[in-house]
Wavefront OBJ file of the C-alpha trace (Angstrom):
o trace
v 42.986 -25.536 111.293
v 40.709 -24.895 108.605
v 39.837 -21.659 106.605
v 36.763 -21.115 104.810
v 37.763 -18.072 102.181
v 34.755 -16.157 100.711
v 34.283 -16.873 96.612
v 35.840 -13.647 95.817
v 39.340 -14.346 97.597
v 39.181 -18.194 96.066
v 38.665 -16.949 92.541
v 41.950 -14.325 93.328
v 43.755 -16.960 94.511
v 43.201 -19.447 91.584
v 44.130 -16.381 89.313
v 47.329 -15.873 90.828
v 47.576 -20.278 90.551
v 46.667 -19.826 86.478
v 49.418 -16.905 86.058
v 52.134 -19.563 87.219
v 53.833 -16.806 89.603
v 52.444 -19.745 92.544
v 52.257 -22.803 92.650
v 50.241 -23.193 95.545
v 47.401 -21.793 97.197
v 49.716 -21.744 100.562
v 52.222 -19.519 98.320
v 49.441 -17.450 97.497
v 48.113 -17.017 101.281
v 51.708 -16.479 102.508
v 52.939 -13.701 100.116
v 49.626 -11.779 101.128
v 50.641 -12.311 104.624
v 54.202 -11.137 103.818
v 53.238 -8.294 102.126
v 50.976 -7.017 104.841
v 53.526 -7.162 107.478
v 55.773 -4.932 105.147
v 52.848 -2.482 104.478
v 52.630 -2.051 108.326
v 56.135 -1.780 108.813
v 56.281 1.154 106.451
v 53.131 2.338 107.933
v 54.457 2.565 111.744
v 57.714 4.523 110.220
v 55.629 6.711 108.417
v 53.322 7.103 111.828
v 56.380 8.022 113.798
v 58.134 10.756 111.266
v 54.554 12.363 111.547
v 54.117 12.201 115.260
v 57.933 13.739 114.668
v 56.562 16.536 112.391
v 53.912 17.265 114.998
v 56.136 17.564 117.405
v 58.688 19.877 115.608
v 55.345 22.198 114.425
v 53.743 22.152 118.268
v 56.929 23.548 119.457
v 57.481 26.100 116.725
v 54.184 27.265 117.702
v 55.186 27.704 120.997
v 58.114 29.632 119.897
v 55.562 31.840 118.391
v 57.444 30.875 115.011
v 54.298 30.186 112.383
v 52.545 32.482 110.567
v 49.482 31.554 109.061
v 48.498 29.566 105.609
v 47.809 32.885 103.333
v 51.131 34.688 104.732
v 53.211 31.283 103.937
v 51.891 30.709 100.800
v 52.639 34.551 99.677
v 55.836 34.347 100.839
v 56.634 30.966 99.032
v 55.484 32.990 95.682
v 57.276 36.246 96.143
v 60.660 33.877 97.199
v 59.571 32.308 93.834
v 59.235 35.531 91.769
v 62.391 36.770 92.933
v 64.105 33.171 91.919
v 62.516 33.479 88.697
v 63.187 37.034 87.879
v 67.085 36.544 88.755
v 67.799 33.758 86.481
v 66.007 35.631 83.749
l 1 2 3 4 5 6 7 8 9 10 11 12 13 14 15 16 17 18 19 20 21 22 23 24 25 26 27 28 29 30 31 32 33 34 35 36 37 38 39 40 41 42 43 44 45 46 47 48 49 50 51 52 53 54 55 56 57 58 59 60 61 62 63 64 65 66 67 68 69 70 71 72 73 74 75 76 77 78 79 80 81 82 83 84 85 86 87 88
């Protein structure tokens, strides 16, 4: 099998040659492969602690637990104030 790469990935490929971290261009190829299977394996943890988030937030919801982004967001700063204002 043969692979015709466009100019731009050659010339990134002979850089990474010239910087003597490869030797060949099959070194090159390969730790781009590797790293891509490692980006996706982070990315499909990442997916599922979200879908996990969601989940933990759709049933708090249902709970009637939330409270909108303006009451949050003064209760985070008056919890802050009072933090503050003790440990002065």
């Amino acid at each position: 099998m043969q692979i015709v790469l466009p100019p731009e990935l050659e010339a990134l490929i002979q850089y990474q040659l010239d910087s003597g971290k490869y030797r060949t261009a099959i070194e090159v190829v390969l730790a781009g492969v590797i790293r891509l299977e490692q980006e996706e394996d982070i990315y499909q943890g990442r997916l599922q602690e979200l879908q996990q988030d969601a989940q933990i937030g759709w049933e708090a919801l249902q709970r009637g637990e939330l409270v909108d982004g303006a009451t949050a967001m003064a209760e985070l700063r008056a919890n802050l104030r009072t933090r503050y204002a003790s440990e002065a």
